[in-house]
py3Dmol code that shows the C-alpha trace and the ligand (Angstrom):
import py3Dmol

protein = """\
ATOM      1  CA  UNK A   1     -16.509  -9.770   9.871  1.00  0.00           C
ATOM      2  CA  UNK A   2     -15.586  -9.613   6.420  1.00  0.00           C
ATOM      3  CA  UNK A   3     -11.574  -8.024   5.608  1.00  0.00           C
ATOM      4  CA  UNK A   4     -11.528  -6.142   2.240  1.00  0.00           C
ATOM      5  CA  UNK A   5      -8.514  -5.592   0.863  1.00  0.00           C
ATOM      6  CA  UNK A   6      -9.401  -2.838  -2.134  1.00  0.00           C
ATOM      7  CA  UNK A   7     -12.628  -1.012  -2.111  1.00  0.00           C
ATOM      8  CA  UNK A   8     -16.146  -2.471  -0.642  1.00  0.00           C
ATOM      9  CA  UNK A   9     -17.591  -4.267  -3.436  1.00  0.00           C
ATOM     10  CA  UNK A  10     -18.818  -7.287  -1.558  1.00  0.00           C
ATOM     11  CA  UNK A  11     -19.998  -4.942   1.103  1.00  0.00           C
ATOM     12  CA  UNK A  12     -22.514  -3.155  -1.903  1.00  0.00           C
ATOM     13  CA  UNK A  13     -23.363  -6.720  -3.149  1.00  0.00           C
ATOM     14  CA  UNK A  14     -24.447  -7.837   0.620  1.00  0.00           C
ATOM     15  CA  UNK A  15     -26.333  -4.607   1.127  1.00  0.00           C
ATOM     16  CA  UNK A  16     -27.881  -5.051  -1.909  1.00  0.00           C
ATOM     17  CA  UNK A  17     -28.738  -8.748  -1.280  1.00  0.00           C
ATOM     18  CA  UNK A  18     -30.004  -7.506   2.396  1.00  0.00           C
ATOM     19  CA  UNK A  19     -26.911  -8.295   4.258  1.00  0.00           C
ATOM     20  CA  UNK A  20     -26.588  -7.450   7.646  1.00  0.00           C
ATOM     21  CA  UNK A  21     -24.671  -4.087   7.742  1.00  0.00           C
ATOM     22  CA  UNK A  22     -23.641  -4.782  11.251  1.00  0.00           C
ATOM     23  CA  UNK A  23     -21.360  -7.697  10.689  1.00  0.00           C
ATOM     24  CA  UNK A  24     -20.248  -6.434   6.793  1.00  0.00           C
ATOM     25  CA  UNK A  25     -17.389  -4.023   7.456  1.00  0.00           C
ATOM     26  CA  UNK A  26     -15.512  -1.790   5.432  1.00  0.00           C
ATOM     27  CA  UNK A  27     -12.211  -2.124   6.372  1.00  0.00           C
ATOM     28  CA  UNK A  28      -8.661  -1.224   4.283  1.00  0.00           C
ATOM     29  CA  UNK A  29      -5.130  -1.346   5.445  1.00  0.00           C
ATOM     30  CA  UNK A  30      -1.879  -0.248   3.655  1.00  0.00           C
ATOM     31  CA  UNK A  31       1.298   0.700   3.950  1.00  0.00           C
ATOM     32  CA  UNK A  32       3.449   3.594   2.612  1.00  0.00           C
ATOM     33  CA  UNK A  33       7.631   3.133   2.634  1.00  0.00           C
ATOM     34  CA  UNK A  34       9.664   6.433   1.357  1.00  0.00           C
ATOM     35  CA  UNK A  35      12.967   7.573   2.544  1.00  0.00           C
ATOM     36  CA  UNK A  36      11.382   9.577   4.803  1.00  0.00           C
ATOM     37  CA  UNK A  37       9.047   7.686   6.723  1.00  0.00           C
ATOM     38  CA  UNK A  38       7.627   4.124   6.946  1.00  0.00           C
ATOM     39  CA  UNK A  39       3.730   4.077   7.489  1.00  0.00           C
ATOM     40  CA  UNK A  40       1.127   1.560   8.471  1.00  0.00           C
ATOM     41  CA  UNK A  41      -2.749   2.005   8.327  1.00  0.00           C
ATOM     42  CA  UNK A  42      -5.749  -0.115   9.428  1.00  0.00           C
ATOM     43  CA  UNK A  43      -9.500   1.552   9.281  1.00  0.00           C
ATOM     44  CA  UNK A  44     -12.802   0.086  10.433  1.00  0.00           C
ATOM     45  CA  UNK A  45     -15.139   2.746   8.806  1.00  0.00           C
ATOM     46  CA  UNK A  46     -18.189   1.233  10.747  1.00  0.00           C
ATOM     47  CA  UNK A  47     -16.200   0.785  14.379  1.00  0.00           C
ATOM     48  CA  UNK A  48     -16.644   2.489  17.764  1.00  0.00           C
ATOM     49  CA  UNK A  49     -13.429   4.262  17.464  1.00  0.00           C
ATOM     50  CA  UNK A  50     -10.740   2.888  19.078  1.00  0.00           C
ATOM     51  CA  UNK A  51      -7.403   4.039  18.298  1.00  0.00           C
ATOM     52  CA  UNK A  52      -3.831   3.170  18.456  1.00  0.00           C
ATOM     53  CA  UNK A  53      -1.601   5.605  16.997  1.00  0.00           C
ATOM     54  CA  UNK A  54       2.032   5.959  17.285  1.00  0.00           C
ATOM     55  CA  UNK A  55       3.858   8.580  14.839  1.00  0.00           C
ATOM     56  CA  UNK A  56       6.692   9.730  17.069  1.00  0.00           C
ATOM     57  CA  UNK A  57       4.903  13.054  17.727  1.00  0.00           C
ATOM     58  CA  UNK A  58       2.787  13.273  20.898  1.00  0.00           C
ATOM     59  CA  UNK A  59       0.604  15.891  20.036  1.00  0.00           C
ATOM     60  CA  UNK A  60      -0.409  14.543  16.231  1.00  0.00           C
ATOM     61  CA  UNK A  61      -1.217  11.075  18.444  1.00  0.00           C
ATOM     62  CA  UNK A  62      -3.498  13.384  20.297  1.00  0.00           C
ATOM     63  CA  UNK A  63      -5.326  15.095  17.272  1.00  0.00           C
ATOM     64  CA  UNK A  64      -5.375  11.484  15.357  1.00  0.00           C
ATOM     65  CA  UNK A  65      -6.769  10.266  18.278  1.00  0.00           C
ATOM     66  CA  UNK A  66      -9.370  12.762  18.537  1.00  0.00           C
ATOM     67  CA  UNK A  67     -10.406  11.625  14.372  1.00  0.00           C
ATOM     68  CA  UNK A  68     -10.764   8.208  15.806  1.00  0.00           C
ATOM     69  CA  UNK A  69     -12.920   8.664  18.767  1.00  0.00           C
ATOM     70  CA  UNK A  70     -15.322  11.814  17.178  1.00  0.00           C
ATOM     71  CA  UNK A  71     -15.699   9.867  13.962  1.00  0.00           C
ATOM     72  CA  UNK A  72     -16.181   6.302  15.163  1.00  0.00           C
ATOM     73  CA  UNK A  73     -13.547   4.852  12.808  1.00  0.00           C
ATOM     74  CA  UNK A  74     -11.262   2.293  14.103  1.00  0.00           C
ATOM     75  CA  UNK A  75      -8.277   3.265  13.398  1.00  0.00           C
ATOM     76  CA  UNK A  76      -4.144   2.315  13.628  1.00  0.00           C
ATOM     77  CA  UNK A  77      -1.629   3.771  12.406  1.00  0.00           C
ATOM     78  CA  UNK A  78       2.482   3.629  12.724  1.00  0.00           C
ATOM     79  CA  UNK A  79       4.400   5.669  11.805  1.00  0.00           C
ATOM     80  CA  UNK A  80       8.236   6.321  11.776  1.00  0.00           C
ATOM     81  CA  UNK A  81       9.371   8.774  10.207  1.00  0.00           C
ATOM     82  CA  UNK A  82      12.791  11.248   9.701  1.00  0.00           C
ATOM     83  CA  UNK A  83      11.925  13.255  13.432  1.00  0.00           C
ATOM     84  CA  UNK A  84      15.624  14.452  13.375  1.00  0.00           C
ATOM     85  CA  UNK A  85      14.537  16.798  10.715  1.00  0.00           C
ATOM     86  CA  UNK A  86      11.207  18.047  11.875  1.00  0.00           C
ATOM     87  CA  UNK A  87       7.923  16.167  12.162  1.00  0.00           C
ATOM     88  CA  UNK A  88       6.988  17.732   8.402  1.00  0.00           C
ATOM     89  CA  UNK A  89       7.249  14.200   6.707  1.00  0.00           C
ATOM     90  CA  UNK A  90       5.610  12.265   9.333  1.00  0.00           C
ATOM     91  CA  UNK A  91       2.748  14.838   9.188  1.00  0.00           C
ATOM     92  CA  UNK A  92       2.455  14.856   5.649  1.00  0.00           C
ATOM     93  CA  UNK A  93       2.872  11.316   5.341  1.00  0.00           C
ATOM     94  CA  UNK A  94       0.599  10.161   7.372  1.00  0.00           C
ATOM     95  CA  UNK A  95      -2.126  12.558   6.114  1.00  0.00           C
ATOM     96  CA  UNK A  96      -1.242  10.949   2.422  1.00  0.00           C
ATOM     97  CA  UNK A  97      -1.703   7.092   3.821  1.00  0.00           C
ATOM     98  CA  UNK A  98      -4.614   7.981   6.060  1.00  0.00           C
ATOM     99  CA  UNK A  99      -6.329   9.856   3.021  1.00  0.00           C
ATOM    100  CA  UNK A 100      -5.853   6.736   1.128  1.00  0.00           C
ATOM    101  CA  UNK A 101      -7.291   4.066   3.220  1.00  0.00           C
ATOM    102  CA  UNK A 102     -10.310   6.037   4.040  1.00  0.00           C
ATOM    103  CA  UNK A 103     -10.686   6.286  -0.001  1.00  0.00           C
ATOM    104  CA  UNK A 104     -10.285   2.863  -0.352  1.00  0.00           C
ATOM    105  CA  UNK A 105     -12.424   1.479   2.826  1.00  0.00           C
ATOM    106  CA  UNK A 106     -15.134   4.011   1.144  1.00  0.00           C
ATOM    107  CA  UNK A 107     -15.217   2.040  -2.712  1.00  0.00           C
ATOM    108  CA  UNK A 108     -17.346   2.899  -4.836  1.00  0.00           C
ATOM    109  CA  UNK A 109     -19.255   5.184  -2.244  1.00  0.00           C
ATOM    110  CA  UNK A 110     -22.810   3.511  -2.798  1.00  0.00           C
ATOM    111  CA  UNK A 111     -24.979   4.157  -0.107  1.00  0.00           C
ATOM    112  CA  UNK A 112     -23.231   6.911   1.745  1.00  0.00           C
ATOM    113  CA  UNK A 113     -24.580   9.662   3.258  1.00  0.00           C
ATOM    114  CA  UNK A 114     -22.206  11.965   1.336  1.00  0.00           C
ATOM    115  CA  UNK A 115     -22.070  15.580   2.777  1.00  0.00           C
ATOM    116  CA  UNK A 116     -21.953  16.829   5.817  1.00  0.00           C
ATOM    117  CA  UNK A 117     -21.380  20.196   8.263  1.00  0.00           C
ATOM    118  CA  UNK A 118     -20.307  20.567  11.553  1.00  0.00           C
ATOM    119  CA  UNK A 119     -19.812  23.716  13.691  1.00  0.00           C
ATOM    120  CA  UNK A 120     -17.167  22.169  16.641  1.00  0.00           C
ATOM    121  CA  UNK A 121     -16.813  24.600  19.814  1.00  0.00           C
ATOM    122  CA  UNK A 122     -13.797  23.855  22.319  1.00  0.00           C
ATOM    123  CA  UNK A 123     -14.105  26.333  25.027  1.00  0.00           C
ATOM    124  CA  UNK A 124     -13.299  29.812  23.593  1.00  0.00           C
ATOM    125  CA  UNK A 125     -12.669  28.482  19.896  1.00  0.00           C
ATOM    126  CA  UNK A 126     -15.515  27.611  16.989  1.00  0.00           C
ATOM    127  CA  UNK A 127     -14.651  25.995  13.983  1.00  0.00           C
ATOM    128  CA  UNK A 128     -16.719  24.749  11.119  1.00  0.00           C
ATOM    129  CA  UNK A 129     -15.900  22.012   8.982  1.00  0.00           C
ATOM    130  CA  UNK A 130     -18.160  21.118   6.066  1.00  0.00           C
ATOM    131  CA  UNK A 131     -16.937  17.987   3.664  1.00  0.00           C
ATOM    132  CA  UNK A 132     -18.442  16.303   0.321  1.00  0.00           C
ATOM    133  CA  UNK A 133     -17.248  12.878  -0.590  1.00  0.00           C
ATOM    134  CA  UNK A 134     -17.110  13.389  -3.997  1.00  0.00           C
ATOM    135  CA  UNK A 135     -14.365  11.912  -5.334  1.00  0.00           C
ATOM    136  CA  UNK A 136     -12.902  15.419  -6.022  1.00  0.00           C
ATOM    137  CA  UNK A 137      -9.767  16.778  -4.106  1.00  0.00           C
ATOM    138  CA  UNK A 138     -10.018  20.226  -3.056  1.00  0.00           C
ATOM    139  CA  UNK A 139      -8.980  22.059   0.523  1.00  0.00           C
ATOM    140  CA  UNK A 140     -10.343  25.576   1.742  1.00  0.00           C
ATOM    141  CA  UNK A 141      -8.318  26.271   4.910  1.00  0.00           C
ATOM    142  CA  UNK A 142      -9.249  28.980   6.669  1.00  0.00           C
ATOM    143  CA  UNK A 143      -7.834  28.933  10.337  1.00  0.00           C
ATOM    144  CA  UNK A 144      -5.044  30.749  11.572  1.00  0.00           C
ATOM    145  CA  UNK A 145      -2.564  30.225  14.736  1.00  0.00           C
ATOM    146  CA  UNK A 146      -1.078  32.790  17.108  1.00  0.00           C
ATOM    147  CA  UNK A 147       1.619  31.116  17.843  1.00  0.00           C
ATOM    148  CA  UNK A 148       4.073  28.771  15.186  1.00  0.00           C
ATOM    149  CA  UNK A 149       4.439  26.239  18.377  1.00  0.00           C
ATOM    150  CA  UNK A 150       1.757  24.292  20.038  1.00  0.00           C
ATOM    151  CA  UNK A 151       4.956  22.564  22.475  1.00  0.00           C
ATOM    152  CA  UNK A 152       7.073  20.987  20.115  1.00  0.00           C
ATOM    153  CA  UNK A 153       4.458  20.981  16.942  1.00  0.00           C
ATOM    154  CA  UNK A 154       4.472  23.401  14.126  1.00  0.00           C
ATOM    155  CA  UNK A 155       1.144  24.970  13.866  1.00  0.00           C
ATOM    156  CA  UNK A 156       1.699  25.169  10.064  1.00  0.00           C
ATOM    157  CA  UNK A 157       1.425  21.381   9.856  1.00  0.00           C
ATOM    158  CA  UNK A 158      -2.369  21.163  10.744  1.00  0.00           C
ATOM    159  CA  UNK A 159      -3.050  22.674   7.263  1.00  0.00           C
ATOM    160  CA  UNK A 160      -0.150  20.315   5.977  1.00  0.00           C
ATOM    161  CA  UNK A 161      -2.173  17.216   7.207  1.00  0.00           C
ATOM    162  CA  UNK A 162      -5.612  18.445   5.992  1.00  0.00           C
ATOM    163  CA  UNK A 163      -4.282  19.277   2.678  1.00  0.00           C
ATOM    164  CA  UNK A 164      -2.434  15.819   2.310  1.00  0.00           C
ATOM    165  CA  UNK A 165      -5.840  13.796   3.619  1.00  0.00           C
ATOM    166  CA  UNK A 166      -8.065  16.147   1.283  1.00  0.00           C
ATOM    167  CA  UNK A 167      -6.426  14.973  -1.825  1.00  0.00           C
ATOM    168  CA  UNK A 168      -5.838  11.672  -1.169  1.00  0.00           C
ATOM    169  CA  UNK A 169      -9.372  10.951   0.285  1.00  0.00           C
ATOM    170  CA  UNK A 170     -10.565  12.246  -2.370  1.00  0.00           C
ATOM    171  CA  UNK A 171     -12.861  14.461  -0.129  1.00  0.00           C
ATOM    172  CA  UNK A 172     -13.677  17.953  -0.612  1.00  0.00           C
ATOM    173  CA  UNK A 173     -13.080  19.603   2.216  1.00  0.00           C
ATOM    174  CA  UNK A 174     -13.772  23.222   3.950  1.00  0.00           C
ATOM    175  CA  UNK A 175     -12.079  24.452   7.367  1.00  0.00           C
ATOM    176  CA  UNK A 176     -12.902  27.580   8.932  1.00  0.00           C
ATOM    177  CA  UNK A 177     -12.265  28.894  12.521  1.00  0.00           C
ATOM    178  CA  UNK A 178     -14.504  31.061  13.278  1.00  0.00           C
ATOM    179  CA  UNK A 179     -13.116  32.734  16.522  1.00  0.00           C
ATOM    180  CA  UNK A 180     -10.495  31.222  18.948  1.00  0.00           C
ATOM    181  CA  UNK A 181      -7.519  32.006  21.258  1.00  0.00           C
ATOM    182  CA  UNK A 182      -5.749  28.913  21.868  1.00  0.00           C
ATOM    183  CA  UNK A 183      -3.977  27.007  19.695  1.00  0.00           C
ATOM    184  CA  UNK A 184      -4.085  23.573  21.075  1.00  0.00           C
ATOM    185  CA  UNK A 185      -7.926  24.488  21.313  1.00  0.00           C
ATOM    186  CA  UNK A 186      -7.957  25.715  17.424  1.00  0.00           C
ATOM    187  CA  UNK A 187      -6.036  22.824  16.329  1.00  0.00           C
ATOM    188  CA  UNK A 188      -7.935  20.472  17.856  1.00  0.00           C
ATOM    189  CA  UNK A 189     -11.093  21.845  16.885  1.00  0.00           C
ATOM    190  CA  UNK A 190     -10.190  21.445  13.101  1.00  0.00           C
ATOM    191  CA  UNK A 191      -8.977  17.482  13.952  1.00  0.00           C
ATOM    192  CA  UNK A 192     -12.600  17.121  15.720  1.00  0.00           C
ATOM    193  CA  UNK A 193     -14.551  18.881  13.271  1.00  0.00           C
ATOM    194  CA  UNK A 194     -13.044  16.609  10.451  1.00  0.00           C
ATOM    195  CA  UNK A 195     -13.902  13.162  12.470  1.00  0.00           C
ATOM    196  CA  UNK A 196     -17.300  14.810  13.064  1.00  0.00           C
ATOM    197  CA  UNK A 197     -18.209  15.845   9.482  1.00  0.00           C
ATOM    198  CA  UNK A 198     -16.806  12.186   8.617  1.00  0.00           C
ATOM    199  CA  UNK A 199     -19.036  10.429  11.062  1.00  0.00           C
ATOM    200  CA  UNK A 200     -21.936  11.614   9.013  1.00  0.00           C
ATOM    201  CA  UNK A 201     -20.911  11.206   5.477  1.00  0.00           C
ATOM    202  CA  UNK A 202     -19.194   8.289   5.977  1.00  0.00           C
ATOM    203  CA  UNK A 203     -22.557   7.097   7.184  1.00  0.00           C
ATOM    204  CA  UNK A 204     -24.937   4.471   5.204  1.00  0.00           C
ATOM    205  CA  UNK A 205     -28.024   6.145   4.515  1.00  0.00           C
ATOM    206  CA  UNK A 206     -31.199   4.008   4.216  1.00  0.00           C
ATOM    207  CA  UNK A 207     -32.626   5.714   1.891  1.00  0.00           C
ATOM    208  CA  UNK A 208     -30.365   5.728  -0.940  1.00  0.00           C
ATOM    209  CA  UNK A 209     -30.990   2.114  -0.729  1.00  0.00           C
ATOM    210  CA  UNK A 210     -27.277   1.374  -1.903  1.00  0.00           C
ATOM    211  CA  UNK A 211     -26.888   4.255  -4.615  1.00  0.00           C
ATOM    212  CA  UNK A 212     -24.379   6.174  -5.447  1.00  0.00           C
ATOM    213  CA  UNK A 213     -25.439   9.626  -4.430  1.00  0.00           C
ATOM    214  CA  UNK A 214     -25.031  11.774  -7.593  1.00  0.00           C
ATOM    215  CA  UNK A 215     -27.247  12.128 -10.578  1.00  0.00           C
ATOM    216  CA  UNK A 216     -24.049  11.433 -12.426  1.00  0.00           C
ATOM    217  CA  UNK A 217     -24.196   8.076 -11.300  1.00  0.00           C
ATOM    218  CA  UNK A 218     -21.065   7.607 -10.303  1.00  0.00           C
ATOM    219  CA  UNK A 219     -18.948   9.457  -7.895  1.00  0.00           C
ATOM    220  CA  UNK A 220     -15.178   8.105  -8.539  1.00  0.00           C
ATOM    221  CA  UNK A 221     -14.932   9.360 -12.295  1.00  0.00           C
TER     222      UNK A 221
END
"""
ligand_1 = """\
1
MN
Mn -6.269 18.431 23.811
"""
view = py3Dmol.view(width=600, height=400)
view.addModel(protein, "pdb")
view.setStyle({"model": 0}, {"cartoon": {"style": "trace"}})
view.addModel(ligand_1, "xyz")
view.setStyle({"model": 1}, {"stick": {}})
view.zoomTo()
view.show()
């Protein structure tokens, strides 16, 4: 396994070669220190998903959780952050350092897949989530809650964490509940969708035989 610290270059430069993708990860890890909260991330973009997550907030484990297993990204993160105010910081931040590795585990985005769409049912609830990696930030956030508690968790903060992973993944990226009573099922519907929709575009596709996928040429200018 090859670590990278910034971006995948060698990965391209095996691919190109005709390296063998199995063994040539892209990895990043960072960490994030503010007054408010003191974050550490690891990804494996091509893993089977294992997690371990600790922010301090059991249900945010939960929905990171659920990015780690749907998406098969490997994926750690720890997080402590100022809980004696609210979990708004920790949310945030972790959104914000998440966003980042993903971004910089990605590169220069040669190869990937690029967009993708998911529709995501949990029982009663039916969210769609469609992405672009495109080096552009933008959120469309279209899901609302019933309730402004799922136990101890805002509601408000799923948007909070999409927003903060949107722009700092550099991802454009569209959430829309269709129809859905529960919140716990609504949230977690938007956290699935995501690690779906990622799965895909994340994904190396063969037949842009290590291209970036824009006519542009590039996709990170
Ligand atoms: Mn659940």
């Amino acid at each position: 396994m090859i670590r990278l610290g910034k971006g995948s270059k060698a990965v391209v430069a095996l691919l190109e070669a005709g390296g063998n993708r199995e063994t040539d990860m892209r990895t990043a890890s960072l960490s994030r220190k503010t007054r408010e909260t003191d974050i550490a991330v690891e990804v494996t973009l091509d893993g089977s998903g294992k997690s371990e997550i600790s922010t301090g907030v059991g249900f945010f484990d939960h929905m990171l959780d659920q990015i780690a297993r749907h998406s098969l990204i490997d994926l750690k993160i720890q997080a402590s952050g100022d809980l004696h105010i609210d979990f708004h910081h920790t949310v945030e931040d972790v959104g914000i350092a998440l966003g980042q590795a993903i971004r910089q585990a990605l590169g220069d985005l040669k190869g990937i897949t690029r967009y993708a769409d998911v529709h995501l049912p949990m029982d009663e609830t039916l969210t769609r989530v469609a992405l672009d990696i495109s080096g552009r930030a933008f959120l469309v956030f279209r899901t609302e809650f019933h309730t402004p508690k799922i136990g101890e968790f805002d509601t408000q903060l799923v948007r909070e964490f999409f927003q903060a992973f949107a722009m700092n993944a550099g991802i454009t990226l569209h959430v829309e509940t269709l129809y859905g009573v529960n919140d716990h099922h609504i949230s977690e519907s938007c956290f699935k969708g995501l690690a779906r929709a990622l799965r895909i575009a994340i994904a190396i596709d063969e037949r842009q035989s290590g291209r970036v996928p824009s006519t542009k040429g590039t996709l990170t200018g």
